[in-house]
N, C-alpha and C positions, 0 to 999 in steps of 0.2 A: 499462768499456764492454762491451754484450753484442755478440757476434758469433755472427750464425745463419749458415750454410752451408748452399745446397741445390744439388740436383743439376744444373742446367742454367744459365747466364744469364736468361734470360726467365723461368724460373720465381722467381728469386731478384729481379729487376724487379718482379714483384708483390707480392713479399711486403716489399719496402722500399718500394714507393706506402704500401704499409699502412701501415708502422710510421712513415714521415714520414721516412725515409731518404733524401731526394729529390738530394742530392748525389753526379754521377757520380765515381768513382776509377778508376786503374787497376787492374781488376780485384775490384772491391767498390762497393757504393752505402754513402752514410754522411748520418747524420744523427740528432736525438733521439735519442743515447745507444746508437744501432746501428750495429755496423757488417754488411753485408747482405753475404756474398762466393757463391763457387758454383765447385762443381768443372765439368769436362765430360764426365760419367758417370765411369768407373773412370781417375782422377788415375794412382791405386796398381792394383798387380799382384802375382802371387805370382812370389818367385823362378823364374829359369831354372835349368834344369838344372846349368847351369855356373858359375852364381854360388852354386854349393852345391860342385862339385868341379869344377875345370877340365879332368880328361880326359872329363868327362861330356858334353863339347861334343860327342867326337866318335859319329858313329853307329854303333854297333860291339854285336853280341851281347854283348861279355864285362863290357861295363860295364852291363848290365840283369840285372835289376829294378835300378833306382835308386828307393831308398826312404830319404830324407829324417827322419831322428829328426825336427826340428822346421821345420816349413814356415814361410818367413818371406816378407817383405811388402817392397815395394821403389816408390820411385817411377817409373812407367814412362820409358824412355828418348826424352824427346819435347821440343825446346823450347819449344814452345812452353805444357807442363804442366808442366815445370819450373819456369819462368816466375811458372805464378798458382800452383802451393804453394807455391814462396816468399814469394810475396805472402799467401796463406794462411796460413802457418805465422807469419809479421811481424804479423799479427792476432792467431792463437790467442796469444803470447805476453804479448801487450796484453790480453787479455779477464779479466775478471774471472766471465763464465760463457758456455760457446757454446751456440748453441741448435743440434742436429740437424737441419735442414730435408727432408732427401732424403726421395726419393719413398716412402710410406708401406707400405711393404713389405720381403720378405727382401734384396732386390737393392739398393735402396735405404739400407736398413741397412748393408750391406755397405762398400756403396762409401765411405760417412762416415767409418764407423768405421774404415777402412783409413787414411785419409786424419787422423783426428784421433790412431790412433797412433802414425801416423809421423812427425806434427808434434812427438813428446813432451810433447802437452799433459798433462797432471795434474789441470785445474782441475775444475769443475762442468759435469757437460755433462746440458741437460735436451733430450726432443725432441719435438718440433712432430710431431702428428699428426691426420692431414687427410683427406678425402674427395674436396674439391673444390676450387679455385682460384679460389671466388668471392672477394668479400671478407667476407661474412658469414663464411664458414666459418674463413678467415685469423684472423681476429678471434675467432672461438668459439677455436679451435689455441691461440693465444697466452693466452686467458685460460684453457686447461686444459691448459699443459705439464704434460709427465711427466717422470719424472727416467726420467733412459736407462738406469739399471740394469732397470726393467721390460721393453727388449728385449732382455737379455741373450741369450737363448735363442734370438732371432730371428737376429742375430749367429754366434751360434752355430753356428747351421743353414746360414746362407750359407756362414761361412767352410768348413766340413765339406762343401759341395756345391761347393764351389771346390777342395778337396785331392782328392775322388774326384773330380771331372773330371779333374786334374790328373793323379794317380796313375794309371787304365787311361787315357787319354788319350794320355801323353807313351808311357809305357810301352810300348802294346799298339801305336802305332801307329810307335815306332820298332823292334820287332820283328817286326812281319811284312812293314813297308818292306826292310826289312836281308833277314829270309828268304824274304820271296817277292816283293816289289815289281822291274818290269823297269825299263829304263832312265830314269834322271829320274824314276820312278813314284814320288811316296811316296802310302802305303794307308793314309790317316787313319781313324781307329778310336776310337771314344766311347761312354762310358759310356750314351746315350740315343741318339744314331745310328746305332749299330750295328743295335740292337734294330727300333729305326722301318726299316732300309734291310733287316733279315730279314723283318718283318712284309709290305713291297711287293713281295721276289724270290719270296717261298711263296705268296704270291697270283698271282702273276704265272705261278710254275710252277706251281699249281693249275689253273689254266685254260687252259694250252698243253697239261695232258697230261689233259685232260678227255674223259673220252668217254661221248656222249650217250647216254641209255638212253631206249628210247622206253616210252610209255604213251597209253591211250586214254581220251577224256574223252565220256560222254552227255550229251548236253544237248538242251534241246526247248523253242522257240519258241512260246510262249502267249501272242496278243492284248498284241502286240510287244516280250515280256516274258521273258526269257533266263532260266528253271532249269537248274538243272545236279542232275547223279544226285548224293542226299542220301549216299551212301556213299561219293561221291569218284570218284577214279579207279582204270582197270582194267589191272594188268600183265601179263594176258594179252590179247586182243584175241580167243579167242574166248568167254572169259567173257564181255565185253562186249555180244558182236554176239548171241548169243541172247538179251539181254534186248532190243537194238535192235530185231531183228526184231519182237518181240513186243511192244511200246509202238505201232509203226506200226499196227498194226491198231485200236487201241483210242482212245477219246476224251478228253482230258484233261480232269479233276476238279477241282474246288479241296475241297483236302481242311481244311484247316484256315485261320485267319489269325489270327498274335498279334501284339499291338500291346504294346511296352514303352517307356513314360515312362523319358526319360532325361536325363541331367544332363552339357556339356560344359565343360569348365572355362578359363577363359582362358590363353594362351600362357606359360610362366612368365618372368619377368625374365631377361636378360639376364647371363650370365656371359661370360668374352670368347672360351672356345670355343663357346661358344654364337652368340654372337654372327659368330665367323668361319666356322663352319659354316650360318648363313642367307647373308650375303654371298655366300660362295662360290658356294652354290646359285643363290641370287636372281641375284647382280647382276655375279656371277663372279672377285669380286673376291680375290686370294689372302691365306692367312691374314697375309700379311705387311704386305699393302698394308692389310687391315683393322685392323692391327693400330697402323701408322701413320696410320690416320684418325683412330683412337679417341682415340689418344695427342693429337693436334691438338687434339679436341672436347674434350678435358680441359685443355690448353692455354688454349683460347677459351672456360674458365669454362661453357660450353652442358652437360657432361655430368660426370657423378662421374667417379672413380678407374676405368679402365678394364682395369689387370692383374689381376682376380680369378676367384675360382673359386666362385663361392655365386652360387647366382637368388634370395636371401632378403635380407631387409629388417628389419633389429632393430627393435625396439620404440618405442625414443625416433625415428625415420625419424618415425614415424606422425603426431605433431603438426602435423611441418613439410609434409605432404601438402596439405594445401587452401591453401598460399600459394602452391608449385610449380604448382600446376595451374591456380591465376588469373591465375600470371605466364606463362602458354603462349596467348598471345593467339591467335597465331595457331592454335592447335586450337581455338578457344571456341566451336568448332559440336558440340566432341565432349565438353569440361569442363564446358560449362554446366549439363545436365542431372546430374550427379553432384555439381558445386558447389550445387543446391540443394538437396541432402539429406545426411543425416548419412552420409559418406564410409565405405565398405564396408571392414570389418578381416577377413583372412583370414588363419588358418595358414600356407594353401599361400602367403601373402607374406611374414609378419610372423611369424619364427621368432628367437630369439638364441643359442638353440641352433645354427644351422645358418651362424653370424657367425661369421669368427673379426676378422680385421685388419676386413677389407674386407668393404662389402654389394656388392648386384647393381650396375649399370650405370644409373644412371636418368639425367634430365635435371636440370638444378639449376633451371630456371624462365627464366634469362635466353637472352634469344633477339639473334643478330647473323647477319649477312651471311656464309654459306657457299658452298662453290665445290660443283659440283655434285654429286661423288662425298659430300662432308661432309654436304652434307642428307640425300644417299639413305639414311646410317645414322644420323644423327642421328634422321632421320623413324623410322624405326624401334625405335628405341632409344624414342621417345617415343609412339608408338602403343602398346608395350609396355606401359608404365609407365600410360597411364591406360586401356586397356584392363581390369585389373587390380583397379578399382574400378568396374569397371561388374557387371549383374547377371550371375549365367552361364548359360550356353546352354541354352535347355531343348530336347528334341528327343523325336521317338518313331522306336524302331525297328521296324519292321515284317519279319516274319517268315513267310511264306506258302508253306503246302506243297500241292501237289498231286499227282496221281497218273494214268496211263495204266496201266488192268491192274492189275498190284498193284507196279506199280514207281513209290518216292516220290521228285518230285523236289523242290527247294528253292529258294528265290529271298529276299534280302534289299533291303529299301529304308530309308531314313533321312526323316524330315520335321521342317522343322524348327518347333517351335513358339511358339517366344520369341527372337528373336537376341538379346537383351541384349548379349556385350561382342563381335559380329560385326560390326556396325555400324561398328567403329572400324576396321578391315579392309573394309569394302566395298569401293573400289578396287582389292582384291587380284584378280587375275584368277584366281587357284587357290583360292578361297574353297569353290567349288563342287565341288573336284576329289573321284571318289572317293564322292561324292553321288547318291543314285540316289531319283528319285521314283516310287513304285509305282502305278500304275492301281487305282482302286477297284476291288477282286475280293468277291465274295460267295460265300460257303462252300456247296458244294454244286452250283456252277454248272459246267456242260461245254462242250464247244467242241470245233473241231478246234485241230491241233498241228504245227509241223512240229520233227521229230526229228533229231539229226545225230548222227553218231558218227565222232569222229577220230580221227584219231592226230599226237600232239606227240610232242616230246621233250624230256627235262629239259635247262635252261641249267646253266652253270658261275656261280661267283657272278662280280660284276661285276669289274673292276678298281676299284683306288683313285681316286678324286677327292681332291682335296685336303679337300673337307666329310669326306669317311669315315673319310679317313688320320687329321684330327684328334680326331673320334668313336674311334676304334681308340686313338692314343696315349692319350686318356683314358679307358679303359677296359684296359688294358695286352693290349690283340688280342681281345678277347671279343666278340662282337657282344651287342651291347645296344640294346635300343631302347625300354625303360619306361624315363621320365625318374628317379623312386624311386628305383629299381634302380641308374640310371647313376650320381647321386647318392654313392649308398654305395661306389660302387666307385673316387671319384675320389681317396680318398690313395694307393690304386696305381696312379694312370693313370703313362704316360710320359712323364718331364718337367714344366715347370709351365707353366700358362697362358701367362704370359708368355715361354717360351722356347721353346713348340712352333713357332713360326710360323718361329726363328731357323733352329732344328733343320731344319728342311725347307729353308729356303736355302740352308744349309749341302750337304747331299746334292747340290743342284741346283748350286752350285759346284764342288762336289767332281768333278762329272760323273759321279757315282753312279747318279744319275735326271733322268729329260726329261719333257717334255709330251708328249702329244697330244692334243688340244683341250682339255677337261677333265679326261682321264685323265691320271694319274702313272706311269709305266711303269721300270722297274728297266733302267738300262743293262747294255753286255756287262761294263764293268769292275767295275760296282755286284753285278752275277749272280756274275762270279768271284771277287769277295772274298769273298762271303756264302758261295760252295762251298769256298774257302779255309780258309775260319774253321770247323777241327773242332772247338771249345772250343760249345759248347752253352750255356754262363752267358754267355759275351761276346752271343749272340744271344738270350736269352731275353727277353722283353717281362716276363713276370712278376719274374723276378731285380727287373729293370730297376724295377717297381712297385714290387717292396721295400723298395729302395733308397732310392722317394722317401717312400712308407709310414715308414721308421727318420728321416729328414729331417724328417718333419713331426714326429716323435715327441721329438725335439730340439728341437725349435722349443714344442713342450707341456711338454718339461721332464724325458719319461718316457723318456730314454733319452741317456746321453752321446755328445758329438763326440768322444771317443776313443775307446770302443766301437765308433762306426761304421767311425774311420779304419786304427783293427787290423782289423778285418773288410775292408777293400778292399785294405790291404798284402800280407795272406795270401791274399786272390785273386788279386792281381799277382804276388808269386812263385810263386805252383803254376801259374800263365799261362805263365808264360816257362818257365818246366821244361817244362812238355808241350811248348809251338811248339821252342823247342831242340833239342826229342828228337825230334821230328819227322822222318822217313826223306823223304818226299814233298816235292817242293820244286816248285811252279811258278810262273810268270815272269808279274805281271798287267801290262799297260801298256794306257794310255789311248789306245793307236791303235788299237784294237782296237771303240773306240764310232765311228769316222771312217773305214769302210773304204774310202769311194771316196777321198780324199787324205789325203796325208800331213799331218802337222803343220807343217813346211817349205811345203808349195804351199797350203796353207790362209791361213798370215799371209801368204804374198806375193800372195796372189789378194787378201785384208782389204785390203790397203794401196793396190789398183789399184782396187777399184770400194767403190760406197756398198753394193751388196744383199749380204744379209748380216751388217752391222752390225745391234747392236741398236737398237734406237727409245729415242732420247734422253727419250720419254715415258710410255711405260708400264712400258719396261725388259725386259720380258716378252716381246712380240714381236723379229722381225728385219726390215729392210727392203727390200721387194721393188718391181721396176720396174714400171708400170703404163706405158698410154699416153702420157698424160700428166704424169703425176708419180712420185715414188718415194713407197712407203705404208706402214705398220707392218702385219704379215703379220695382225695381229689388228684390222682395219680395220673395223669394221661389227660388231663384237662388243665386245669392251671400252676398245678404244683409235680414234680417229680423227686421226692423225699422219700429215700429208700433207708432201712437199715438191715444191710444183709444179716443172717444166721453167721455167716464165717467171713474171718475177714486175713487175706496171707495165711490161709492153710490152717485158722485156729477158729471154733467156734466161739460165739461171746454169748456170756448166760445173758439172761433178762434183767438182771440185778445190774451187771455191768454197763446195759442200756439205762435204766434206769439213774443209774449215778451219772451219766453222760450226759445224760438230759436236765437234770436237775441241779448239775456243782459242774460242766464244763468238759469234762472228762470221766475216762474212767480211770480205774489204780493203775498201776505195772505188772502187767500178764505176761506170763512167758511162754515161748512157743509159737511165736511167729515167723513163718516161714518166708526170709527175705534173699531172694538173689544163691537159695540152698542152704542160707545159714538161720539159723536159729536165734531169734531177737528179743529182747525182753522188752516192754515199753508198754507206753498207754496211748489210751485213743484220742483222738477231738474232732471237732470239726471243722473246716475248713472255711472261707468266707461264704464259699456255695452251698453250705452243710454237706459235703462229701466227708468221708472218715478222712481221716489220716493219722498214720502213727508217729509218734515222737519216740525214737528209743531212748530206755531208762538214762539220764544224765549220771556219772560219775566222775571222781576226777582221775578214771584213769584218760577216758576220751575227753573230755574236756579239758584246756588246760586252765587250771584256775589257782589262784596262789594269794597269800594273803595280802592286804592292801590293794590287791588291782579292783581299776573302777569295776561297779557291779554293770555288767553286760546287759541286763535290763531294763532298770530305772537310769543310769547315767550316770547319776550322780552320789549315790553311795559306794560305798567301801569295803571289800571280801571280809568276811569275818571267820574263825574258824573255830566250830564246836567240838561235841562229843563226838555225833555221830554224823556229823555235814557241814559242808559251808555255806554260810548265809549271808545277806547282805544286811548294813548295816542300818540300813531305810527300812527293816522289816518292822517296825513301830508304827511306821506312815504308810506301811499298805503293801509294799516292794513283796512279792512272795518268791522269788529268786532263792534255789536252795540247789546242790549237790550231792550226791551221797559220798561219804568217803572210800 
């Protein structure tokens, strides 16, 4: 028997449709000669600290650094994952070879192989690798298994990015809990967090201790047409004003005009910080929430593998281009004209150099039914993609100087002369941003001017938005902004693609960092640990790069996981000698982000009113009392989460909102005014969290009789009590009931 295993249920449902495994198990599909099972992400985990040395449990200086000769691997303590390894491991035992299924990457790899070690399988294990979740692709996977010793190195990589978390992780953040955290405080501390929550506090005090320097800028108004002094600006102001003075008197000239032919090139593909820094901007969506779109559209077959780090497209991609783009019906206002000509091959797309696991983000061709947040990136992801084969932008810059007296001023405009792939963006409302069309000027011509001379003064840079924050961890703090440039700099960004989005929720649980609207701002306990932390490598973003730089380097072959894991052992002991030695000791506590209440009158105030709670739908927002209804604070911006006062003519107290939000519903209230009649029933919400009411179930409207299947679960059997009928599965969870 072969048995594949991948990382989710649903994922492991499609790939046994394929194989004809159409028989459900517990816990595995089965059928022609497969059997199909699937973990629920990480089954396995690394040792605790205490399943290595039992006084390691306790938090105490004298038993750190804890450094682990050999990191081991454990099934996490959960019954319910207890449960399907067993059931797992009753398969590998029966297998004559497993196929790897898990998600086609480091993280992915990881979690299998965790999980087929600890089975003590021994047999042949080959693995499934894939792009997409079509069926096509399924099918191409399966006729090009690989034998899994070609991920070795992949493996490799996680496990070694798994022990250095684990190592400055456990370590760094049970010692400065122990030496500096105040009561109940512990001061979580990470290898990739630390760095990202240094990089928001020096930004943050960069610009509280900014101070503005002023300067003067000339500029002169020509036949409605804004030059500024070709020199720039002036940091004395009476440099300035004597050329001012002297421009007023005189008539402006057009001294010259150059016209330069130019060439702009289409947006490039899609990697997934790429992709959550447009979101962010565009549609305000956080890296997290984009990052569980992505994950879905990969799900629902509409889009490739969505955890990568490449905007390129290997070479064999190129065939399959004009069947993807004839299967995007609905774009066929924008593919037709490319579908009838021999389909544009670029570098800047079609590189294999620039491949490793994974290409960019594209669409796969099949098109279904999205909820509305899904198209907004979906649509984009696929405007990208055929964008890409259209022709590129021709344009002319325009350059035009003229002069008052003998002082030159300047002015630029853009025209565009070909839009080739803008067309597929015309809808965008910032198409034009930044675009400036010039007035035909002729060389030699005068006129009068009007002249101004001000005074500004320099700004501080901005704060973080979450687009920049993850711009910034991918470039490990540098600003960048030539795509090339960023490119090359992404084996040391911070972090990987797929864990920057985690990283930042993390801070934001941690109470580290908060919102303000779309800025990220460094809390008071986020600001004191970072002035906490003398140690300089725990905060460095570059260290931090390094780090992932030697991981990737692992992952190519050219560097061993035990080279890297003696390198983080001996940074955690010279860590803990220094904080040890430490004379200074201060007390951080998290009341300190909450100065108008305590943490005691905060949960008893939680427990008395709805505002304040978070919004059951975006997550993100809190909920605040209108006239009329209670609304998510982010009402009119990314989330639209109301709960009316009255809902069919009946008011609902706060309590019954309350129970709604907390257990799914509310009870059976009566008095709802349906269609004139008078309904009894309770409320819930909908897939879109809209209310809706369910009228009270009894058997006089129902018809329900004993023995018939229960109507819920399927498969048990009407039972009949005192006061209801129940189903027979309500031991395993079935909550199916009637009133009599």
């Amino acid at each position: 028997m072969k048995v594949c295993i991948a990382e989710k249920p649903s994922v492991a449902r499609e790939i046994a449709s394929v194989l004809g495994a159409t028989t459900k198990r517990d816990g595995y599909f089965e059928g022609n000669g497969y059997a199909v099972t699937y973990t629920f992400g990480h089954l396995c985990t690394l040792c605790e600290p205490s399943d290595y040395k039992p006084y390691w449990k306790s938090w105490d200086l004298n038993n750190l650094p804890m450094l682990p000769d050999k990191f081991k691997v454990k099934v996490a303590n959960n019954d319910g994952i207890k449960k399907q390894f067993k059931i797992v491991k009753s398969l590998f035992d029966k297998a004559d070879v497993v196929i790897n299924c898990g998600d086609a990457g480091q993280e992915g790899e990881l979690i299998q192989r965790w999980v087929i070690n600890e089975a003590k399988y021994k047999g042949k294990v080959e693995r499934l690798w894939i792009s997409s979740l079509t069926t096509e692709a399924i099918k191409e996977g399966f006729d090009n298994l690989k034998p899994s010793e070609n991920y070795d190195n992949l493996y490799y990589a996680g496990f070694s990015r798994s022990i250095g978390d684990w190592l400055l992780g456990i370590n760094a953040t049970r010692l400065y809990t122990v030496k500096h955290g105040g009561y109940k405080q512990v001061l979580s501390v990470g290898r990739v967090q630390t760095p990202t929550l240094a990089m928001l506090v020096n930004r943050y005090k960069e610009i509280e201790n900014f101070v503005p320097q002023p300067y003067w800028e000339l500029q002169t108004m020509y036949r409605d047409t804004l030059f500024s002094y070709e020199e720039g600006r002036f940091l004395k102001m009476e440099d300035g004003e004597k050329l001012a003075t002297k421009v007023k008197e005189h008539e402006f000239e057009i001294e010259s005009i150059t016209k330069k032919k130019g060439t702009e090139y289409a947006p490039k593909l899609f990697d997934l910080t790429g992709l959550q820094v447009y979101c962010n901007n565009k549609f305000g969506f956080s890296a997290d929430e984009t990052l569980k779109i992505a994950q879905r559209l990969y799900e629902k077959k509409v889009v490739t593998y969505p955890r990568v780090d490449t905007t390129f497209l290997p070479n064999d991609v190129y065939p399959k281009v004009k069947n993807i783009l004839s299967k995007l019906t609905d774009y066929s206002e924008l593919t037709t004209s490319i579908l009838n000509k021999k389909i544009k091959k670029s570098s800047r797309v079609f590189n294999d150099k620039k491949v490793t696991d994974h290409h960019a983000i594209i669409p796969t061709g099949i098109q279904t039914h999205l909820q509305p947040a899904e198209q907004q990136v979906y649509d984009i992801i696929t405007r990208r993609f055929i964008a890409v084969f259209y022709d590129d932008c021709k344009v002319s810059n325009t350059t035009v100087i003229g002069k008052a007296a003998d002082v030159n001023f300047k002015t630029t405009g853009k025209e565009i002369l070909s839009k080739g792939w803008r067309v597929v963006f015309e809808s965008d409302s910032s198409k034009n941003k930044g675009e400036s069309i010039l007035p035909s000027f002729v060389k030699g011509e005068k006129g009068p001017h009007e002249p101004s001379f001000l005074e500004k003064q320099t700004k501080p840079p901005n704060q973080y938005t979450e687009a920049s924050l993850l711009r910034a961890m991918e470039t490990a703090g540098k600003q960048v902004d030539d795509d090339e440039l960023r490119d090359l700099m992404k084996e040391n960004g911070i972090g990987r693609p797929s864990t920057r989005a985690n990283i930042i929720e993390t801070l934001f649980k941690r109470k580290y960092i908060k919102r303000n609207k779309k800025q990220i701002l460094p809390t008071v306990t986020g600001i004191q640990l970072i002035d906490t932390i003398q140690n300089e490598l725990l905060k460095s973003a570059e260290l931090t790069g390094t780090w992932e730089k030697q991981l990737k380097d692992i992952e190519k072959g050219k560097i061993s996981a035990n080279a890297f894991i003696k390198g983080m052992k001996r940074m955690v002991d010279a860590l803990v000698y220094e904080v040890r030695s430490e004379k200074v000791e201060t007390r951080i506590s998290a009341v300190n982000n909450k100065p108008t209440s305590s943490p005691k009158a905060k949960k008893k105030s939680k427990s008395k009113s709805l505002v304040g709670s978070d919004c059951p739908k975006c997550k993100n927002g809190q909920l605040l009392k209108g006239k009329s209804a209670y609304g998510c604070s982010l009402y009119g911006k990314s989330c639209d989460f109301t709960l009316p006062f009255s809902f069919a003519d009946k008011k609902i107290s706060e309590n019954q909102y309350k129970r709604l939000l907390s257990k799914g519903s509310t009870v059976n209230l009566k008095g709802f005014n349906v269609q004139g009649n008078s309904i009894e029933g309770l409320l819930r919400f909908d897939d879109n969290f809209k209310l809706k009411l369910e009228p009270k179930q009894t058997a006089k409207n129902l018809s329900v009789n004993v023995g018939d299947t229960c109507p819920k679960c399927k498969t048990g059997k009407i039972l009949k009590g005192k006061t209801a009928f129940g189903c027979s599965n309500y031991k395993s969870g079935c909550d199916f009931r009637v009133n009599l």
